[in-house]
C-alpha positions in Angstrom: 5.8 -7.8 27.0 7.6 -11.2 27.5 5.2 -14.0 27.1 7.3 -15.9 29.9 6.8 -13.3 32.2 3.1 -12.9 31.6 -0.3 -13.8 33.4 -3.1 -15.0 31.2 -6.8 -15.9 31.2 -7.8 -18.4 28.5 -11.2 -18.9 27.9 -12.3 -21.9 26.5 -9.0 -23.3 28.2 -9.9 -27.0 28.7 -9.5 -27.8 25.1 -9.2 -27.1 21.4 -7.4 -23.8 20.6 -8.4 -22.6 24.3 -6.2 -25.4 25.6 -3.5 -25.2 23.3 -3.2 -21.6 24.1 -3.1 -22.2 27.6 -0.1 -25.1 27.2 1.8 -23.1 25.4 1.6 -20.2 27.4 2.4 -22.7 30.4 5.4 -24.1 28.6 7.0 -20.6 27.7 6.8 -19.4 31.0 3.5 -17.3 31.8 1.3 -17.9 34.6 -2.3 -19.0 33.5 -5.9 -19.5 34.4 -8.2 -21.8 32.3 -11.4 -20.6 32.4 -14.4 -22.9 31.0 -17.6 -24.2 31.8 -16.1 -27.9 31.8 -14.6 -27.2 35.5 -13.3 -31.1 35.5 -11.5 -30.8 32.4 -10.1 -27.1 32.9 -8.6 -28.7 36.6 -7.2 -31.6 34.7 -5.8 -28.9 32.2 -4.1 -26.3 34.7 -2.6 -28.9 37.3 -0.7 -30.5 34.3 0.8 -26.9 33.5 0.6 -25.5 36.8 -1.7 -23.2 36.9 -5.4 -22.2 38.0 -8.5 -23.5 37.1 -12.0 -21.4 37.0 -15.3 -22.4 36.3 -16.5 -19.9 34.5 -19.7 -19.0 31.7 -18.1 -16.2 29.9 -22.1 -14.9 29.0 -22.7 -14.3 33.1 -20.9 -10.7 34.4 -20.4 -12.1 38.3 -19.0 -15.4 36.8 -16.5 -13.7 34.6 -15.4 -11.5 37.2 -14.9 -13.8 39.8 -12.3 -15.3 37.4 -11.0 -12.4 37.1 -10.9 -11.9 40.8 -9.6 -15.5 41.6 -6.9 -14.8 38.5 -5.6 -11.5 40.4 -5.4 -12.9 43.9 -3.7 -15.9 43.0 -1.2 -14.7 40.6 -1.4 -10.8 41.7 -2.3 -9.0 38.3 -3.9 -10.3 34.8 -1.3 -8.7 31.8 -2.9 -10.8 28.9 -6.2 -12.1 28.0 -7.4 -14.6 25.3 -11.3 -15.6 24.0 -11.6 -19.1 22.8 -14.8 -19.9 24.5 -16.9 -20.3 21.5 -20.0 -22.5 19.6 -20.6 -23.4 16.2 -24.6 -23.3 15.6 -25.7 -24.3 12.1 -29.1 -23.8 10.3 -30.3 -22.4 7.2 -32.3 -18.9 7.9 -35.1 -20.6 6.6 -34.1 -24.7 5.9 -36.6 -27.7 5.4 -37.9 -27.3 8.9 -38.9 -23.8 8.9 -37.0 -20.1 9.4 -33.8 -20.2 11.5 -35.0 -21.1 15.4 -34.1 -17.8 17.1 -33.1 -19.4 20.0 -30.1 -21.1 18.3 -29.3 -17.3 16.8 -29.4 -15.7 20.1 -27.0 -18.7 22.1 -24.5 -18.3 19.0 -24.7 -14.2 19.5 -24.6 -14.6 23.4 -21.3 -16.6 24.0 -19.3 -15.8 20.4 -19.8 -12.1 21.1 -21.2 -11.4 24.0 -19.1 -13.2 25.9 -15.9 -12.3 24.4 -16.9 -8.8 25.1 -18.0 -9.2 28.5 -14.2 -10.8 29.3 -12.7 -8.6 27.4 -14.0 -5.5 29.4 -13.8 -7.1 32.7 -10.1 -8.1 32.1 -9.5 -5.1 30.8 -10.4 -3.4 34.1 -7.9 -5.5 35.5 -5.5 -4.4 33.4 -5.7 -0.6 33.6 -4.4 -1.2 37.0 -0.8 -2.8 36.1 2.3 -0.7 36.3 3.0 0.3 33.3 6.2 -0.7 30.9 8.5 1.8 29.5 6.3 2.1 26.4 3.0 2.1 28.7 1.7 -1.2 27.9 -0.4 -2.3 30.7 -1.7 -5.9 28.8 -2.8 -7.4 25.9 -6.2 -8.8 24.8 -6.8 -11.8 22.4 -10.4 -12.2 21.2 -10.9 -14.8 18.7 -13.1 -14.1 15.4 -13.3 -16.9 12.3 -12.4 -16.2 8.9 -16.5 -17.0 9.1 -16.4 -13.4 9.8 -15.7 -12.8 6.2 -16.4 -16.2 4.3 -19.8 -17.1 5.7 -21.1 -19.8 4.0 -24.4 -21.6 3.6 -25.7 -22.6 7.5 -23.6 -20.6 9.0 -25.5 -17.2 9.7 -25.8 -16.9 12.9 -21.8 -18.2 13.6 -20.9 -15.6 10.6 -23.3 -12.8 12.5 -21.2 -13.7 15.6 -17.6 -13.8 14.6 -18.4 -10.5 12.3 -19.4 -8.9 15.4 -15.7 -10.1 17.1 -14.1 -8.7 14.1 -15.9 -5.0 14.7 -15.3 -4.7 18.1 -11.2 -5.0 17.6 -10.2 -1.6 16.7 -12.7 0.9 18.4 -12.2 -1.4 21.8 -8.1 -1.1 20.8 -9.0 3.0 20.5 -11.2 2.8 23.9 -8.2 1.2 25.8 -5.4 3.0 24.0 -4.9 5.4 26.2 -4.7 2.6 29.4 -2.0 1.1 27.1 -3.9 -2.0 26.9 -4.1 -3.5 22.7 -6.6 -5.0 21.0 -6.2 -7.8 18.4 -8.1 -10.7 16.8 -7.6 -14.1 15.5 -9.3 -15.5 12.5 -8.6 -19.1 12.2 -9.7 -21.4 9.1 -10.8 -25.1 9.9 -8.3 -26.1 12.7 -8.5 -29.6 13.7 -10.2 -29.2 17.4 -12.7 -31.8 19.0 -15.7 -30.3 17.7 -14.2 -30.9 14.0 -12.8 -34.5 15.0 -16.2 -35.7 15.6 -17.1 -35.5 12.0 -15.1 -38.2 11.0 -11.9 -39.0 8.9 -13.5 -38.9 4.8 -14.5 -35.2 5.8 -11.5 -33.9 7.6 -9.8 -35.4 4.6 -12.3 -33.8 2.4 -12.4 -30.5 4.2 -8.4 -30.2 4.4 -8.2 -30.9 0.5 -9.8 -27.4 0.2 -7.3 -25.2 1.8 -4.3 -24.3 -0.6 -1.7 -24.2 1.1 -0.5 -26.2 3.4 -3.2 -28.5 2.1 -4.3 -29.6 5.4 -6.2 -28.6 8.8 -4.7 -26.6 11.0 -3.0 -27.4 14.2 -4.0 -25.8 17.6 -0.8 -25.7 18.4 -0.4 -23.0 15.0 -3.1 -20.6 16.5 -1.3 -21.0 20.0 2.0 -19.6 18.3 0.3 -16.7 17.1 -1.3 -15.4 20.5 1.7 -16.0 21.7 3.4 -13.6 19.4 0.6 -11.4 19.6 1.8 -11.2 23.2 5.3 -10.0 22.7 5.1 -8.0 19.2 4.0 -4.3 21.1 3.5 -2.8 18.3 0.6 -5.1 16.7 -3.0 -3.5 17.5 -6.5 -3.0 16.5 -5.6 -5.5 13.7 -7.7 -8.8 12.7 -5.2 -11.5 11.5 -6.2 -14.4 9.5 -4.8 -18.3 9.9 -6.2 -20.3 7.0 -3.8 -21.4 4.6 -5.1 -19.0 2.4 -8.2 -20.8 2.5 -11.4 -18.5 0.8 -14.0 -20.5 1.3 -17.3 -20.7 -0.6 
């Protein structure tokens, strides 16, 4: 696949690594539909790269697929699809306050996983319709894990449940599709610098960045935006989670 001459979902596409995604998909060529809940900010997003804007909960089967629908009519197939849409719930499972509050468990399971399964099978139904390319590639799916997944650290159990659950759904769901020529792979980022981290203020960006090796720094949407987009043109990657960190282990 040529990322230039692909057509692309983003979830999660009206900022952070969603957004970043989606402009540098625009900017190399591919056709793309930002798909968020902000509808305001995901139209301000795809008429400055010229493409389509859905408002969309990726936790809600007939919103997702209307997307999907509104994706395929407008740009006639869907060849790649990427997960950003994503929270960050933090709580102790039992803190000063009590155990964990369920609710927050379940909202963190619902969109990080959930959701990114719920796209993921929806686009994928998409795909299995493409004409095939010599090699029988019929798309690509992006889902987007943490290196949470692996480094969970205090607080973070019910983000670390989630994005562990992203990272076992890549290869079975790369088997299930293999034979539609459809591939499966994941992204673990580290601590990117996104709006949800920019709100904690300068002394612990500074503090958090002096923890990763090297580079010693945050990373850069733009970075995880790079990688999809290589995802998208290296056929031969699949089934394979690949970390983004600086080499950071956190703990």
């Amino acid at each position: 696949m040529e990322l230039g001459r692909s057509i692309a979902v983003v979830t999660g596409g009206a900022s952070g690594l969603g957004e970043a995604t989606a402009r540098h998909f625009a900017r190399s060529g591919a056709q793309v539909a930002v798909l968020d809940r902000d509808i305001d900010r995901a139209r301000s997003v795809a008429e400055e790269i010229g493409g389509i804007a859905c408002e969309t909960d990726v936790t809600d089967e007939t919103s997702v697929q209307n997307a999907i629908d509104t994706t395929v009519k407008a740009f006639g197939a869907i060849t790649a699809a990427v997960n950003c849409a994503g929270i960050a719930e933090a709580a102790k499972t039992v803190g000063r306050d009590g155990p964990h509050p369920l609710p927050a468990f379940q909202r963190a399971i619902d969109i990080n996983l959930v959701g990114t399964f719920n796209v993921a099978r929806l686009a994928a139904a998409a795909m299995q319709h493409n004409t095939p390319a010599q090699d029988g590639a019929r798309g690509v799916i992006i889902n987007t894990a943490s290196i949470a997944a692996f480094d969970g650290q205090k607080g973070q159990t019910a983000y670390a449940a989630s994005k562990g659950g992203v990272v076992g759904l890549c290869l079975p769901m790369a088997r299930d599709l293999a034979s539609s020529g459809i591939r499966v792979m994941t992204i673990a980022p580290g601590i990117f610098m996104t709006p949800m981290l920019a709100g904690l203020g300068e002394d612990i960006q500074v503090q958090l960045a002096a923890d990763v090796p090297c580079p010693p720094r945050l990373g850069d949407p733009d970075e995880y935006a790079r990688l999809a987009g290589f995802i998208v043109e290296a056929g031969y990657l699949n089934g394979e989670v690949i970390r983004i960190d600086g080499a950071l282990r956190m703990r």
